[in-house]
C-alpha positions as CSV (number, residue, x, y, z in Angstrom):
1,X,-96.9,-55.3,121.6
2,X,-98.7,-57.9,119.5
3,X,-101.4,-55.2,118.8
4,X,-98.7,-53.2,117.7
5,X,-97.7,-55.1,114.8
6,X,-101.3,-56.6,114.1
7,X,-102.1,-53.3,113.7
8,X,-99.2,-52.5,111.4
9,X,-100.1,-55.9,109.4
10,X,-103.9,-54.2,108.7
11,X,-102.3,-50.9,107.6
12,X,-99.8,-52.2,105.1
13,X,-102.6,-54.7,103.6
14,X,-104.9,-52.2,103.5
15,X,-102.3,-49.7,101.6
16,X,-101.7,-52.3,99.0
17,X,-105.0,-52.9,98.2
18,X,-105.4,-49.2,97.3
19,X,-102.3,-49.6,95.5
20,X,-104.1,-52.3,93.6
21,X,-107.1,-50.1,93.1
22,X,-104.7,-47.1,91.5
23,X,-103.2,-49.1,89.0
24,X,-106.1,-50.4,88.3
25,X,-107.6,-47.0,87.6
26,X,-104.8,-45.4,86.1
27,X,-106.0,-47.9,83.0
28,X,-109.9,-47.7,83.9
29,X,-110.6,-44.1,85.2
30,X,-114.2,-44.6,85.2
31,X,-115.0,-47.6,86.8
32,X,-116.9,-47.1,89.6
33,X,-116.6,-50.3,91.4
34,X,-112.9,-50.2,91.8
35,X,-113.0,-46.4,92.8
36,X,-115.4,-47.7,95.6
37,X,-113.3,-50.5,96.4
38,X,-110.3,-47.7,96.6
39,X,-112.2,-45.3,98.5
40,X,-113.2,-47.9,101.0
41,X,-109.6,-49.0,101.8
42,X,-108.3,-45.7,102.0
43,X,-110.9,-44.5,104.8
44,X,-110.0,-48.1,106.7
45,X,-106.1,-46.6,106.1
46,X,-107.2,-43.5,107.2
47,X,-108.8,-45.0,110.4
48,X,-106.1,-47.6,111.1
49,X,-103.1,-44.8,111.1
50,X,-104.9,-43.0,113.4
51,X,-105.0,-45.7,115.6
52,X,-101.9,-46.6,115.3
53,X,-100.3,-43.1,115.8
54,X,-102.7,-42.3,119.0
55,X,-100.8,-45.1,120.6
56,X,-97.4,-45.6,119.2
57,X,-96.2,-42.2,117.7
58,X,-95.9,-40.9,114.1
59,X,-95.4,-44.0,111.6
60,X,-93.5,-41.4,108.7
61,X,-92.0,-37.8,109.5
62,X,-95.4,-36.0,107.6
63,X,-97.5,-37.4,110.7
64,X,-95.2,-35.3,112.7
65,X,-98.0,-33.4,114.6
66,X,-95.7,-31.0,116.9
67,X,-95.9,-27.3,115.3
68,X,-93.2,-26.3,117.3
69,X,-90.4,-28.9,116.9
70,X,-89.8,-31.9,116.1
71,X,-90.1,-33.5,119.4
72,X,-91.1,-37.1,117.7
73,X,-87.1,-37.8,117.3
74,X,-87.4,-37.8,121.2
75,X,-89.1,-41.1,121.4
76,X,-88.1,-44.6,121.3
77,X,-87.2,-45.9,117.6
78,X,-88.7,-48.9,116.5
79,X,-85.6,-51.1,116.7
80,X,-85.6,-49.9,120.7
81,X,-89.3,-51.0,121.5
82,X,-89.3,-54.3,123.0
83,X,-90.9,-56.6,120.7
């Protein structure tokens, strides 16, 4: 379980420093450092969710990845996993 939330720790850092990044852009569109440094924590995002969601389900209801229902509301909500 700890590599559960460690993992959930990495993804919600990693989200607010592209968060960071955006506002910074909205002001400097054309700086290509911070659109690097964006870029860079989106793909470890990217990566991390993928992770995560391989081996603990969906984290939001758009990473819902059954076509045919919406089986995910089967599983075990995160105030019913042990912690």
């Amino acid at each position: 379980m700890r590599n559960r939330c460690e993992l959930l720790r990495r993804i919600q850092t990693y989200d607010f420093n592209m968060q960071e990044a955006a506002l910074f852009l909205h002001t400097n569109p054309c700086n290509r450092r911070a659109m690097e440094y964006y870029n860079f924590y989106r793909c470890l995002s990217e990566r991390a969710k993928r992770e995560y969601e391989r081996s603990f389900g969906p984290l939001t209801n758009r990473s819902n990845n059954y076509s045919c229902n919406w089986q995910y509301i089967y599983e075990p909500w995160p105030w019913e996993r042990e912690v």
